[in-house]
C-alpha angles and dihedrals in degrees: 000000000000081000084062093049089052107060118107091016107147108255108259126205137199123222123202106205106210112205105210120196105356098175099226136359089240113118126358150307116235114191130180138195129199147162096191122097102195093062099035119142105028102027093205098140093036115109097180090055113124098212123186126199102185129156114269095242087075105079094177125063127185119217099189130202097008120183114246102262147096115305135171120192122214125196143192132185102218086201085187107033104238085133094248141091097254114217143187111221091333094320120119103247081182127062114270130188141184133194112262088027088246121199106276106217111153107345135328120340125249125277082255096052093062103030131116133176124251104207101160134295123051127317136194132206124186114207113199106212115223129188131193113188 
């Protein structure tokens, strides 16, 4: 009878989250993932945000059991681990990342420019890390 409990039930997904060119394994990789527009990219007032802190040595994460939607992923590399994008006059002194890797002109992208859709089975993003200073 589990076959019976599970019609009906809304297609989930999982998403692997590759992490391309971080320039060293000190500090830690912050990842978030949201679905909301209005708090991309730094997911503060979202609620519903899957956020990740691992070490940098780790280059793969594993969001498991996503809703089918529209979703963007944004990443630091807190090279030294004071929990923040660090930044000179407005400009990351640390690596950032976003799926889709989109052009980085003045500031973060828009929430469009780095989403994807979610729509069952697994799923794989690969975030290009890019550092200015």
């Amino acid at each position: 009878m589990l076959g019976a409990t599970l019609i009906g039930a809304a297609p989930v997904a999982d998403l692997d989250v590759d992490l391309a060119q971080l320039r060293s394994a000190k500090g830690q990789v912050r990842l978030c993932l949201t679905a909301d527009p209005d708090n991309f990219p730094r997911c503060t007032d979202d609620r519903n945000a899957l956020t990740r802190s691992l070490p940098a040595t780790v280059t793969q994460v594993r969001f498991a059991s996503l809703s089918p939607g529209a979703y963007a992923v944004a990443v630091i590399h807190d090279e030294n681990g004071n929990r923040k994008l660090d930044t000179l006059a407005g400009i990351p002194r640390e690596g950032f990342g976003f799926s889709r890797n989109p052009p980085i002109r003045f500031g973060a992208p828009r929430f469009a420019a780095a989403r994807f859709t979610v729509d069952g089975g697994a799923q794989v993003q690969q975030v290009r890390m890019r550092y200015i200073f």
